[in-house]
Structure formats: C-alpha cells, structure tokens
C-alpha positions, 0 to 999 in steps of 0.5 A, spaced: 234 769 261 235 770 268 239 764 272 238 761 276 240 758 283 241 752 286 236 754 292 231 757 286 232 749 283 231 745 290 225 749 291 221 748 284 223 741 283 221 740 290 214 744 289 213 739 282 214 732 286 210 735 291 205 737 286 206 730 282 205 725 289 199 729 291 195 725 285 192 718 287 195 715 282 195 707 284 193 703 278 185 699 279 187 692 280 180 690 277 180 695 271 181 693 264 181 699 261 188 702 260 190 706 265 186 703 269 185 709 273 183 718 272 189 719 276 194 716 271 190 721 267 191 727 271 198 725 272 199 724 265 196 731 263 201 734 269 207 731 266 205 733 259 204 740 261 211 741 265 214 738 259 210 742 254 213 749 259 220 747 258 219 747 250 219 739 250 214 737 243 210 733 247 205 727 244 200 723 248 196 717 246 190 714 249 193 710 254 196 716 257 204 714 255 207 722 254 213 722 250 216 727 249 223 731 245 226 737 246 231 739 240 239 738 241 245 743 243 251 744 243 256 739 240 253 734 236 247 739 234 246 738 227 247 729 229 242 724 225 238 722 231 239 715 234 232 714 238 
C-alpha cells in the first residue's frame, strides 16, 4: 500500500468536507418525521460509504444514525471491547 503524504491528506480531507457541506443538510423545523430532511438522508448514505471505504462495519438504522467499528490494532489488539 502506498503511503501517503501529508499534502495527498490535506487535499482528500478537503475534497470530503467540501463534498459533505455541499449537502443541504438543514433539519425541517415543522417536520416530525426523523430526520426531518432528504439531505440528512443523502449526508448519512455519504458518511456510511466513506466509512464503508475505509473497512468500517458500517450499521444505519431509519433515522439516519451511521454507526460504525473498524477492528483494533496495535497493542491491546486481542483486548475485550469497552463500548
């Protein structure tokens, strides 16, 4: 796997939150529904697939909550998980 550089990090990171502001996320104030709007569905399908490229288990549930766990590494590898 090829590393990268701080300046390949800088620019995808800027590349994602430009991507993710781009979403009109804002709640419907007069909705009752959870999420009140289609762009916090949009926003969660986002998040759940850029977790999902990185090898996060990714979960999401009506409301548009993403959960997500990748595995441990390193020390502490094989430790009971806490939460």
């Amino acid at each position: 796997m090829t590393q990268l550089t701080d300046q390949d990090l800088q620019t995808m990171s800027f590349g994602h939150l430009q991507e993710v502001v781009a979403i009109d996320s804002q709640s419907d104030e007069h909705s009752t529904a959870i999420p009140s709007s289609e762009g916090q569905r949009v926003l969660a399908a986002l998040v759940a697939t850029r977790l999902e490229a990185c090898g996060a288990t990714v979960e999401r549930d009506p409301f548009a909550n993403v959960i997500a766990t990748l595995p441990g590494r390193g020390t502490g590898v094989d430790a009971p998980t806490i939460a």
